[in-house]
N, C-alpha and C positions, 0 to 999 in steps of 0.2 A: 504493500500500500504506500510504500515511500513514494515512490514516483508521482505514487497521483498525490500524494500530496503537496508534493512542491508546487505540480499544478496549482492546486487550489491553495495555495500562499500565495499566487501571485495574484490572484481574486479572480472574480468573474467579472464580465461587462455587462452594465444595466441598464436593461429594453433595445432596440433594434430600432436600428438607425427608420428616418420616417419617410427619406426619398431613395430611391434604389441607387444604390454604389456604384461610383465607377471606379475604371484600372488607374492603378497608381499613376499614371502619366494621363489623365484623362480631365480637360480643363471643367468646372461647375457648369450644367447644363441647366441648373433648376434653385430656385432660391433657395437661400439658406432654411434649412428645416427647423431651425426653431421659429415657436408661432413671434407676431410682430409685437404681443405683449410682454414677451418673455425674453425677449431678444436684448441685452445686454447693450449698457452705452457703451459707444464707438472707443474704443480706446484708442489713446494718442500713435501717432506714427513709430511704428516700429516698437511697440510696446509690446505685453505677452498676447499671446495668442488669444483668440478667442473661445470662449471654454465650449470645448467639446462634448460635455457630459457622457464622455465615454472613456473618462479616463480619472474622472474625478476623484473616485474613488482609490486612486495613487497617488492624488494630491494634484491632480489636473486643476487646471484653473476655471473657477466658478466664476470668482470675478479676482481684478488684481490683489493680488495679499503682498504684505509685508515678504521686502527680500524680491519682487517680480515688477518692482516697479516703471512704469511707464519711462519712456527715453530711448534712446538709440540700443540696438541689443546686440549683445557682443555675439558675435562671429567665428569659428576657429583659427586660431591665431596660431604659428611658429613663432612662439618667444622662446626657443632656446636658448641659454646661454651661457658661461662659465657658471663652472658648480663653484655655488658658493654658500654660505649660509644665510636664513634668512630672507623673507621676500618682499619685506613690507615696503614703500618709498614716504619714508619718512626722513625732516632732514632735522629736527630734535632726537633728542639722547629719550632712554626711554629702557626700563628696566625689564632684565629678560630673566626668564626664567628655565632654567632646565629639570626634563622628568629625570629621574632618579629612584630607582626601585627601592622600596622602605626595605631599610635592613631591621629583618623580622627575627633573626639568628634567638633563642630561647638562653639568656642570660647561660646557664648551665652547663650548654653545649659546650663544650671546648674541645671535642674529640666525636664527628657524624657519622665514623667509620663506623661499619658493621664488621665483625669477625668470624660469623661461620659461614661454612659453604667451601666450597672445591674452587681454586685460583683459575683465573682464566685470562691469559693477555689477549686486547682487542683491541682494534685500531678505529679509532674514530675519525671526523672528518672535520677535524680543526686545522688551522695552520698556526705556529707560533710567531708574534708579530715581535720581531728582533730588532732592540735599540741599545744605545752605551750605557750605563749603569746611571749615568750624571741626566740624562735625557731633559728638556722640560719645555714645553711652548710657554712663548710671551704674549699675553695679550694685553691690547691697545687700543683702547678709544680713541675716535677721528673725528675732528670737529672743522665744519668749511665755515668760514665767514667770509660774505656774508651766505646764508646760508642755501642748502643746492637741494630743491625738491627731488630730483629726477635722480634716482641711483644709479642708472646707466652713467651719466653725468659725471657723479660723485667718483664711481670706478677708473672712471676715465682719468680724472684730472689727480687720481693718487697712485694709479700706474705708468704716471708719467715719472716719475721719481726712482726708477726699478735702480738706478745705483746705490740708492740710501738703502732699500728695501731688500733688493735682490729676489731673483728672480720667482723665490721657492715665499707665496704668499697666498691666505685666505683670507679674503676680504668680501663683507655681506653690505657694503653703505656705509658701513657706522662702527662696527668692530671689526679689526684689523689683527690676526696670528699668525707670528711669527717663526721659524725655529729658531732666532737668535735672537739676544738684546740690543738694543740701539744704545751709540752711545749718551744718551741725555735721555735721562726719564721725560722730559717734554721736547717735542722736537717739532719745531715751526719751518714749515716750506711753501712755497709760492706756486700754483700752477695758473696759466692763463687759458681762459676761457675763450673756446674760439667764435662763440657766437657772439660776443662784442669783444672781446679783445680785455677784459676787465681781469684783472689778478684778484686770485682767490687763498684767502692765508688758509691753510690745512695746517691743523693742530694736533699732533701725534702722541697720547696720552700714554705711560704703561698704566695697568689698573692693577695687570693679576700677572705673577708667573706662575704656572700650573704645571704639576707632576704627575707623571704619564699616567696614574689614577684617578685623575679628575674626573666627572661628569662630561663637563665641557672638550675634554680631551677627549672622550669616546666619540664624540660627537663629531669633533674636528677627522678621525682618523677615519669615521665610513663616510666625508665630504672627499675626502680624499681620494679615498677606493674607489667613490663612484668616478671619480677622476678618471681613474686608472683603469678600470670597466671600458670609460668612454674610448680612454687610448689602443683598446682592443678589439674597436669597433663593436661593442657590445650596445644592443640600443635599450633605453628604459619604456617598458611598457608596465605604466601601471606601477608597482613599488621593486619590481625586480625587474633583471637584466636580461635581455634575450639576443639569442644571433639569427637572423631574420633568414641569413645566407645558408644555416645549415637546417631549414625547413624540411620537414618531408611533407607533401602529399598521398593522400588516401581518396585517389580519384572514386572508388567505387561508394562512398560516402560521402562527398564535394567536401573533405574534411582536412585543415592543412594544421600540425602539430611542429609548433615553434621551442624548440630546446634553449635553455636559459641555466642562469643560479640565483638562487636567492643568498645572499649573505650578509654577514651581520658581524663586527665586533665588536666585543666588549672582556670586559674584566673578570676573569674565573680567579680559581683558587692561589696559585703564585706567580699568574702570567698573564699577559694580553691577549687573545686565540682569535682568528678568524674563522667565524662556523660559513663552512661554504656548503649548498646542498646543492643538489640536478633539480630543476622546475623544467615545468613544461606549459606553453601557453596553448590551446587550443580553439581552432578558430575556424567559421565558414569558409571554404576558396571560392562560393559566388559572395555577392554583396547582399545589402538590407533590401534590393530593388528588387534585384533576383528573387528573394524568396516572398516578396510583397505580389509579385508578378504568379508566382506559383501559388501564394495562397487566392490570390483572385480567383483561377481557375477550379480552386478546390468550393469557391464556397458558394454555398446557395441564394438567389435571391438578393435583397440588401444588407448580409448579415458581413458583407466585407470589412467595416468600417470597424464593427467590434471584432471577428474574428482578427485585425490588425491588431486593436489595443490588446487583446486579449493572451496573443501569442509574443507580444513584441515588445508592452511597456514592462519595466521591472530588468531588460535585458542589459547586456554591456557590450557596446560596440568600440573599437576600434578603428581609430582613424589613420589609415595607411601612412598618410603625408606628412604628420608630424608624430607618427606613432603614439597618439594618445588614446586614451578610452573615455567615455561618457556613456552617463546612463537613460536610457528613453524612458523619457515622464510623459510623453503625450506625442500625438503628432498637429500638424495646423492642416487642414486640407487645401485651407487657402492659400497657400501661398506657395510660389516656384520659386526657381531657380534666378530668376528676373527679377526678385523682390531686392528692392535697395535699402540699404542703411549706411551711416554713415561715420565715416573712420575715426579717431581720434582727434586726427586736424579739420573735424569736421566738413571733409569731401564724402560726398553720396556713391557709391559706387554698390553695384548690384552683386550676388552672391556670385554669378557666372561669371563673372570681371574678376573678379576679386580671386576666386582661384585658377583663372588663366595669369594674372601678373602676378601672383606670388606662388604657386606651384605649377606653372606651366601645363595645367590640367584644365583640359576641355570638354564642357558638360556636354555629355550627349544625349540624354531625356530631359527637356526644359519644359516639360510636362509635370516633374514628379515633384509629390507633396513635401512638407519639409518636417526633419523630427526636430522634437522639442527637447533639450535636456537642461534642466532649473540648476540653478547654482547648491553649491552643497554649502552647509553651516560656516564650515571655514573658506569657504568663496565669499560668502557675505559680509564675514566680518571682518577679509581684504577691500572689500569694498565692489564688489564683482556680485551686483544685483539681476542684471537683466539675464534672462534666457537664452542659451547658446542654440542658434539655428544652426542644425546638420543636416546635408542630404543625404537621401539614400543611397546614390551609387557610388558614394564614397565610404561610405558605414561596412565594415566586416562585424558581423556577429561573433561572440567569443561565447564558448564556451562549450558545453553539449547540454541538449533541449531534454526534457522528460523524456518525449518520443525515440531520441537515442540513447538514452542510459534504459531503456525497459528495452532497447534492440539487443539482444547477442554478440549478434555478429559486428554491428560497430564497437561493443565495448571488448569485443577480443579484438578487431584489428588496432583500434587505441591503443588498447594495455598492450599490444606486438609494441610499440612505441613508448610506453610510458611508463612500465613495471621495470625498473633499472634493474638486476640482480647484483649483490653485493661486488662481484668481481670488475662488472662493467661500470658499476659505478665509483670505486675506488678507482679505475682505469682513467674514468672523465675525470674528476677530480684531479689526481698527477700531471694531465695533460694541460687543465686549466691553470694548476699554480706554474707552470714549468712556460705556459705559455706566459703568464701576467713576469715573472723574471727572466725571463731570455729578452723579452721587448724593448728595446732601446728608449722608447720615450717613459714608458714607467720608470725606470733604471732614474734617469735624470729625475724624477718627479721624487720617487723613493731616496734616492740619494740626497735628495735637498731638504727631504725633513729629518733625516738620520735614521731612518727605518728601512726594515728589510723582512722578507717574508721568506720563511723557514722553507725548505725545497720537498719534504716529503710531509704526509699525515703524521700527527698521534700517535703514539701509542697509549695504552691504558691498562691499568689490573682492573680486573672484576672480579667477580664471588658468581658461582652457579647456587643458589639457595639448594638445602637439602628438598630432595623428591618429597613430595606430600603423598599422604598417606589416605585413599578416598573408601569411606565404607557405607556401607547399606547393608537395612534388618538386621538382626542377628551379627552384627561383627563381621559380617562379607566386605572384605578387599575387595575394591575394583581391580582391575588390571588399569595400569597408570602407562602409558605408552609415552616416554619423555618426547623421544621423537618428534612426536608432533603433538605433545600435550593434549592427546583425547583417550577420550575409554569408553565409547560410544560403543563400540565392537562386543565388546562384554555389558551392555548395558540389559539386554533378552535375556528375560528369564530369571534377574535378583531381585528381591524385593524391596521395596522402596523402602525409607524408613520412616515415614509415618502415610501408608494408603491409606485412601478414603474412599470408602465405597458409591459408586454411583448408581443411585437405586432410584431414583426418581428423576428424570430430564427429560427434555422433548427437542426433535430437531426436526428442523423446517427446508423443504426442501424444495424444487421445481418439477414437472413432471420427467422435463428430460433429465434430470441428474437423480431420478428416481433409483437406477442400478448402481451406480456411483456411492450412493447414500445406504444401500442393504449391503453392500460389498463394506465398506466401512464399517458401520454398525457389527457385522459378523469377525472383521479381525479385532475390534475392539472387545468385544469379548471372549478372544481367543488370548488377548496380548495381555489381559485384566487380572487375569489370575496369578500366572505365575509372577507376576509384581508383589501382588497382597489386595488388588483391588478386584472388586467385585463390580460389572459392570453390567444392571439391568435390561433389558431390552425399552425399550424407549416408546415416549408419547409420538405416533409419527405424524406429520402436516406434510400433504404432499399439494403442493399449490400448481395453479392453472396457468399462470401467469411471474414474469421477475419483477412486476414493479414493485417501487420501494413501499406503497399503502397495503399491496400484498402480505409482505412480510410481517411488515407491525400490527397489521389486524390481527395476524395468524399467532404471533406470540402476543398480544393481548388477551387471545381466546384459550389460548392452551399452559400457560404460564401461571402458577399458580401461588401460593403460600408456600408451598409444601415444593417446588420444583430446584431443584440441586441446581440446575448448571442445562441454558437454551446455548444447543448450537447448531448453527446456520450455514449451507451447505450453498455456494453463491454461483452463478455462472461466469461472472466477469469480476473484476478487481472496482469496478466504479465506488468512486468514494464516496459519493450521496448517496447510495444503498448501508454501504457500510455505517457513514457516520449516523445514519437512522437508527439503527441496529445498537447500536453503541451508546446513542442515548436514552434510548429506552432502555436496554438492560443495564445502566449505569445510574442513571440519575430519575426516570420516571417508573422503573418499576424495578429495581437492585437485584439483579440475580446474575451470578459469573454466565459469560458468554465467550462460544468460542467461532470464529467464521472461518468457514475451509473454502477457498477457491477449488473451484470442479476440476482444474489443471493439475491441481496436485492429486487426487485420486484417478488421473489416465491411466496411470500407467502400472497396473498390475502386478509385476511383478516386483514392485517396490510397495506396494500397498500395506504390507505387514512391517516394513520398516518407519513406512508413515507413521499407519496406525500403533506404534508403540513410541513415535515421539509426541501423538495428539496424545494418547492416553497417561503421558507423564505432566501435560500441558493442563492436563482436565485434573490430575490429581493436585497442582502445584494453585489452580486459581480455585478448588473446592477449599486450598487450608492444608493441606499434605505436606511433606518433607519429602526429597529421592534421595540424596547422597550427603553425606556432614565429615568434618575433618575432625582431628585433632584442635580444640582451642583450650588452650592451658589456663587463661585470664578467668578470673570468679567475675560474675555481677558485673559484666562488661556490656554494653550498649555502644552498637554501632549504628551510625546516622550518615546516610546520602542526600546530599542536595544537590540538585542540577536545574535548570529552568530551561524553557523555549519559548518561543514568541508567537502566541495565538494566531491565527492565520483571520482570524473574523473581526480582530480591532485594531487599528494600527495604533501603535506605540503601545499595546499590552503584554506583558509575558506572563508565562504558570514557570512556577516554581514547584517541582515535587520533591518532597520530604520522606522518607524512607530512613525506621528508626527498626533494629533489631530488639525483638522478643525474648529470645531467652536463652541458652548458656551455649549451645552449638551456633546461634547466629545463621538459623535455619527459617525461624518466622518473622515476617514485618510487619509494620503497624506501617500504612500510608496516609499521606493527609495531602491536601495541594495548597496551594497558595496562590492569589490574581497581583499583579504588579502593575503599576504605568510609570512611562519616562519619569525621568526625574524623582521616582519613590524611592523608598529603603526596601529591601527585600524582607527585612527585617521586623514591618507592620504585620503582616503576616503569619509569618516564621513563629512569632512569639504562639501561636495559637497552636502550630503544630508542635512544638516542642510539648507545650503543658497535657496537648494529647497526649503525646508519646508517651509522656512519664507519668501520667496516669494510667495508661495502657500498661505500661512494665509493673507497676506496683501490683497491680490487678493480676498481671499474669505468675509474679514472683512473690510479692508479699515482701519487697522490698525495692527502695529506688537503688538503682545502679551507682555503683562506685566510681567507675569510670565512663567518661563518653567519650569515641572518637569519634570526628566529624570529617568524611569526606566531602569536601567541599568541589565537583565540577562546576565547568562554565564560566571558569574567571576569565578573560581575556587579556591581551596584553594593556599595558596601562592600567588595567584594574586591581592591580594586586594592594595598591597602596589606598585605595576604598573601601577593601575587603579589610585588611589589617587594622584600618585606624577606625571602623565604622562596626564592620559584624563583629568582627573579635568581641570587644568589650559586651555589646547589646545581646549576644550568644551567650557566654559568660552571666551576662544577669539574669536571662530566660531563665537559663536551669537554674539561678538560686531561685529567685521567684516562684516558678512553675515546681520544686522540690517543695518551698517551705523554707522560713526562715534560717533555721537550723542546718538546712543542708546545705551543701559544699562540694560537689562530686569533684573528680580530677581530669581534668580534659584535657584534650590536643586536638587541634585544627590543621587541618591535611591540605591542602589546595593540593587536586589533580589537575593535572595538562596533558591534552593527548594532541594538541597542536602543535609540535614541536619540531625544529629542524637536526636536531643531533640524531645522527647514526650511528650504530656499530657496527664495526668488522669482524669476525671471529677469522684466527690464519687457519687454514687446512691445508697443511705443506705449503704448495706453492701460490697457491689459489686463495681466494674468500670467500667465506659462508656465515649467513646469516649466525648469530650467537641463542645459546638453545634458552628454550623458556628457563625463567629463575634468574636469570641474569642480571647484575645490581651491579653498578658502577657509585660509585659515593668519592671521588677523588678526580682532581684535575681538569673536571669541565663542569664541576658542581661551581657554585658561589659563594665566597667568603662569608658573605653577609647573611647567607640564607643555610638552615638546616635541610638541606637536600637532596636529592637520590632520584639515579635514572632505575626503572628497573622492565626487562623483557620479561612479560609475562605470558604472552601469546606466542602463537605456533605462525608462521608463514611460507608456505609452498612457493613464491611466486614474488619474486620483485624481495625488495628492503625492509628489515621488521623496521619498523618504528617505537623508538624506547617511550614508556609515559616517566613523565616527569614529578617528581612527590616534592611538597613545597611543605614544611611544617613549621607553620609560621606563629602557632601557639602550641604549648605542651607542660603541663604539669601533671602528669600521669606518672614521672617516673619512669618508662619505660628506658630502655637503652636503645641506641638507634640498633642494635642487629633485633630488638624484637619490633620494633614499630614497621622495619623493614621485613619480616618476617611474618606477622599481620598482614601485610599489605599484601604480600603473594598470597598467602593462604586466601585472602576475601575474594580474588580473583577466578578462585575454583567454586565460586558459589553461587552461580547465576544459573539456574534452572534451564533456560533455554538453549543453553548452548553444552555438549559434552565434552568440555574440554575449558581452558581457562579463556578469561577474555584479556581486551585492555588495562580492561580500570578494576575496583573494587565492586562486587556485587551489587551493595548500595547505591553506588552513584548510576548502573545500565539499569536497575529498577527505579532509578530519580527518572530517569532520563525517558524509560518506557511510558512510566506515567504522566508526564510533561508533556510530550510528544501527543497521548492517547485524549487529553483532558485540550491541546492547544490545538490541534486538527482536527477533532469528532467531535467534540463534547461541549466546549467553549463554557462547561459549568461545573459546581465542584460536585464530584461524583458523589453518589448516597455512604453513609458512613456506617451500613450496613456491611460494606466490602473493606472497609477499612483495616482486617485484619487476613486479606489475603491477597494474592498477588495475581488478581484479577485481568490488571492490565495485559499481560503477556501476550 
């Protein structure tokens, strides 16, 4: 159901258009369809668009808002120019600020290492950024009087000076870094201005000398690299580097996959590192025209105008000629390629001119409409109000659409492109840093700020954790396959450890999925037993028709007090079927539900493999337990939080709450949480926690001693929100929600599965993925921070990706090898899957819930299901 849900994230278009549509290149034949009372005053020349009401609902324009204001409207422009820092044109001083990760390190810590587990050297994919021991940049405030609006200007008239300064300089307008000091902390120089001939005193301030651990210093060295990128011909698209030249093509998909890196340095444990990784940009090889042109021909009637908004706003295009991307918030139908606006020096020149004399690009449909894309927050508040007009035949779509991620066959010839395998990708890597120092203009650029980049990868020690130990009923061992971290193969035939019998449920079904649905029903009660569960023969509903009033009549009528667990037997994946389904057995009448796509009972001779992962499915959202580890910890409470962003209210998100029950950390208590921009997650939170620990006392007869809190869904930049804001208000929940008296001992976890560090494991001469269990806590962790990479999933195919464990609160006491030793074990406890995941079980059951409650449901589920894991 992913797929279609992203669909329905982008939203639907509301009512059809009222005069019949023409092809993209096709001039207005009939007046504007809105009636004449309703019709909007004329806005000024060149102002936003006229609102289309077919886009509104992305924040299309109804009438002009703040931020869209009337005036000439900006254009796409090529203002490349030397990297520098800073964009603002301001010619006052003016205080800056640098982000800086809160150092969250738990006073105590003075030693993150964990100590058991089997040694494992692996190569990671940093490079060490080499300087002299004395290192340090100067920086220098610049002052022109009188003073120079224009920072082109300003650039100008202080790089005229290159003897005093020399050649190796960062300079943003206003602050000037240096790698040496000047002789005179203030230094006064003259430069003339050649548009009158007026001398302009420059006043060369020092402020700061900063050691190669500074904030600002980090900052200076990826201005730099992007420098050094650029000297590789590497081009920026969007926040990372791409090489346009080593493209391939995937004709039988019109799909063209752009090979790049993303990289980043910054400050680790006793060194500077550059994290380099392999990206990949993905991108249509016809244009927005092309496929505007193909969906004309696909659609019916007048439904062109919204099937356009429908498939096309929310997307990100790619503008060939200055290689930039922009987002489509609407289109104008009115307006061509002939449309005028006017430049800076305010001359009028039409958009067709305009990219013949500055990209020597000639339009060849002066028919076709124009897209709309609205400035973003921080466009605004550079000052960058008006609407960027793009045409289509210049727009490449980036990305891949629903329709090809639910294709196969595109996302195997893709992934033939885009699943690196560890060997090849250590391989690009050596080739990239070997190519950035062999380069003669890097060399000169490197040489003059006293830095140099180390010629091979990392190396690193890690820890393989000890194998975990998985049982069911009776003290049955699974079989634990390291390998590839599953025991799925041995899962037929042990019993679970806590069945539940299914004695009472009803499933709904179509006429044609009528043999589908007895063929299932009959392994299900073949697979039932030797588990431990007993599964009844069933209420049946065999329906005439699929519509979605079908369904809900049918479990309205058969659905009772007394009914265990409805499940729904679907012909296609549509998500308006589903999310009906969902809300009725969620929030208007509470009873677990389970929906099986008719695709997955084809195929017969897997029918008994299905039907014993539905029937573990059916036992885990009745309240049941299948398999439990070893957990050593007394009166321990485990807590997941993850959130996502409702697809039915813009600016909302669910947060789901996922608290452990009791001493295996095998049953949960869930709660949700509603959020809007700008809130605390925290208004909320407070309400599931005092659940929770009402819930635990209820089930134990005592509150928990300890809580860990997997905290997913932090993003970058947000970590220092989370630490200075939830931390404490988390903290007081539980005293609060315990009672005066209590105190439990917590630790606060931030997981990260967005992350660009790799490992290598050596296999003789070659590389191989490093096997689950795998824990790195040295040399690309952070000073500042108590934290550990750790592989805990299995990967066939392409690069593991390590998650990252951030423990930015802790008074538990624990020592990092158990907190690290916890954290893999919680990995093997997610029902759904035979084998370990990413994260902690907590936060894939935050995140199932988030997801179930922010795409179906849009309400909080009955809290009838509150103590089972419904969501699945």
């Amino acid at each position: 159901m992913s797929g279609r849900g992203r669909a329905r994230a982008r939203g639907r278009a509301r009512g059809a258009s009222e005069d019949q549509a023409r092809r993209p290149g096709e001039q207005q034949s009939a007046p504007p369809r809105e009636p004449p009372s309703a019709a909007p005053a004329p806005a000024p020349a060149a102002g936003p668009p006229a609102a289309s009401g077919r886009a509104s609902y992305r924040g299309g324009a109804r009438e002009p808002r703040p931020g869209i204001a009337s005036g000439s409207g900006d254009v796409p422009a090529d203002e490349l120019s030397k990297m520098s820092i800073g964009t603002r044109d301001a010619g006052q001083r003016r205080d800056r600020s640098y982000y800086t990760d809160p150092e969250c390190k738990p006073a105590w810590v003075t030693d993150k290492r964990g100590t058991s587990g089997s040694q494992l050297p692996v190569v990671t994919n940093y490079f060490k950024l080499e300087m002299a021991p004395d290192w340090h940049l100067y920086q220098y405030h610049v002052d022109f009087n009188p003073p120079i609006d224009s920072r082109k200007m300003r650039m100008a008239l202080l790089m005229s000076h290159e003897n005093l300064l020399g050649r190796t300089k960062a300079f943003d307008g206003m602050i000037l870094y240096l790698p040496k000091r000047l002789q005179e902390k203030v230094t006064e120089v003259y430069s003339q201005r050649k548009t009158d001939d007026a001398q302009i005193r420059i006043t060369i301030t020092l402020t700061n000398e900063l050691p190669p651990s500074s904030p600002q210093v980090m900052q200076v060295y990826n201005i730099i690299f992007r420098r050094v990128l650029a000297m590789i011909e590497m081009k920026q698209i969007g926040r990372n580097y791409f090489n346009p030249a080593l493209s391939v093509n995937i004709p039988q998909h019109k799909l063209t996959v752009m090979p790049g890196f993303v990289t980043a340095i910054a400050k680790y444990e006793s060194d500077t590192l550059l994290c380099a990784d392999i990206s990949h940009k993905i991108m249509r090889s016809d244009t927005l025209l092309d496929l505007m042109y193909d969906l004309y021909g696909q659609s019916r009637g007048d439904t062109f105008y919204d099937d356009c908004v429908r498939k096309f706003v929310g997307s990100i295009v790619l503008t060939r000629y200055n290689n930039k991307t922009y987002r489509i918030d609407d289109f104008d139908w009115d307006k061509r390629p002939d449309y005028s606006f006017q430049l800076r020096n305010d001359v009028s020149i039409t958009l067709a001119e305009y990219y013949r004399k500055n990209y020597n690009i000639e339009i060849k449909d002066m028919n076709q409409p124009l897209v709309v894309s609205r400035p973003k927050k921080k466009d605004i508040r550079m000052g960058r109000t008006q609407p960027i007009y793009l045409l289509p035949e210049l727009c490449t779509v980036t990305g891949l659409s629903d329709e090809a991620r639910a294709d196969f066959s595109v996302m195997k010839d893709v992934g033939a492109h885009t699943r690196v395998a560890p060997e090849g990708r250590n391989r690009t890597l050596q080739d990239f840093i070997n190519q950035i120092n062999s380069n003669e203009k890097v060399k000169a650029e490197m040489s003059g700020w006293g830095l140099a980049f180390s010629q091979r990868l990392m190396n690193v020690s890690s820890r393989i954790a000890p194998q975990e130990k998985i049982y069911q009923k009776g003290g049955a061992e699974l079989m634990y396959r390291a390998e590839d971290a599953d025991w799925s193969r041995d899962m037929r035939g042990k019993q679970l450890i806590t069945p539940v019998n299914l004695e009472n449920w009803v499933i709904v079904f179509t006429r044609r999925n009528s043999a589908q649905a007895q063929d299932l029903v009959q392994n299900l009660s073949r697979v039932g037993p030797p588990m431990g569960m007993r599964i009844n023969s069933p209420t049946i509903c065999e329906l005439q028709d699929d519509r979605n009033d079908s369904y809900i009549t049918a479990l309205k009528q058969y659905v009772t007090e007394k009914t265990q667990l409805a499940l729904t037997i679907l012909p296609t994946n549509r998500k308006d079927r589903y999310d009906a389904i969902k809300k009725f057995c969620c929030v208007d009448h509470p009873v677990p539900s389970q929906c099986v796509v008719q695709r997955t009972l084809s195929k017969k001779q897997m029918l008994m493999s299905v039907a014993t992962k539905i029937a573990i499915q059916l036992n885990c959202k009745l309240g049941g337990e299948v398999w439990c580890l070893d957990i050593p910890l007394k009166n321990l409470m485990v807590v997941g939080i993850d959130s996502y962003h409702d697809s039915s209210k813009k600016g909302r998100s669910v947060g789901g709450v996922i608290a452990s029950m009791n001493q295996a950390l095998t049953r949960y208590y869930s709660r949700c949480t509603f959020q809007h921009s700008m809130q605390e997650l925290m208004d909320g939170l407070k309400v599931c926690m005092k659940g929770a620990l009402e819930k635990y006392h209820e089930v134990n007869g005592v509150l928990p001693e300890r809580i860990i809190v997997f905290r997913d869904g932090v993003g970058d930049g947000q970590l220092g929100a989370v630490y200075e804001h939830e931390v404490p208000q988390l903290n007081e929940c539980f005293k609060r929600s315990g009672g005066q008296d209590y105190n439990p001992k917590v630790a606060i976890v931030v997981v990260k599965k967005r992350i660009n560090t790799r490992f290598f494991a050596k296999a003789g001469p070659s590389m191989t993925n490093p096997p689950p269990g795998t824990i790195v806590d040295t040399v690309v962790t952070r000073p500042i921070w108590y934290d550990f990479f750790l592989v805990s999933q299995s990967v066939k195919q392409g690069t593991v990706t390590p998650t990252h464990y951030n423990v930015i609160w802790d008074t538990t006491g624990l020592k990092p090898d158990h907190m690290q030793r916890l954290s893999y074990k919680m990995t093997h406890l997610y029902y759904n899957w035979p084998g370990t995941i990413r994260v902690p079980a907590p936060c894939q059951y935050a995140h199932k819930l988030a997801f179930l409650v922010g795409q179906s449901i849009h309400k909080d589920p009955s809290m009838v299901l509150s103590d089972r894991l419904y969501f699945l």
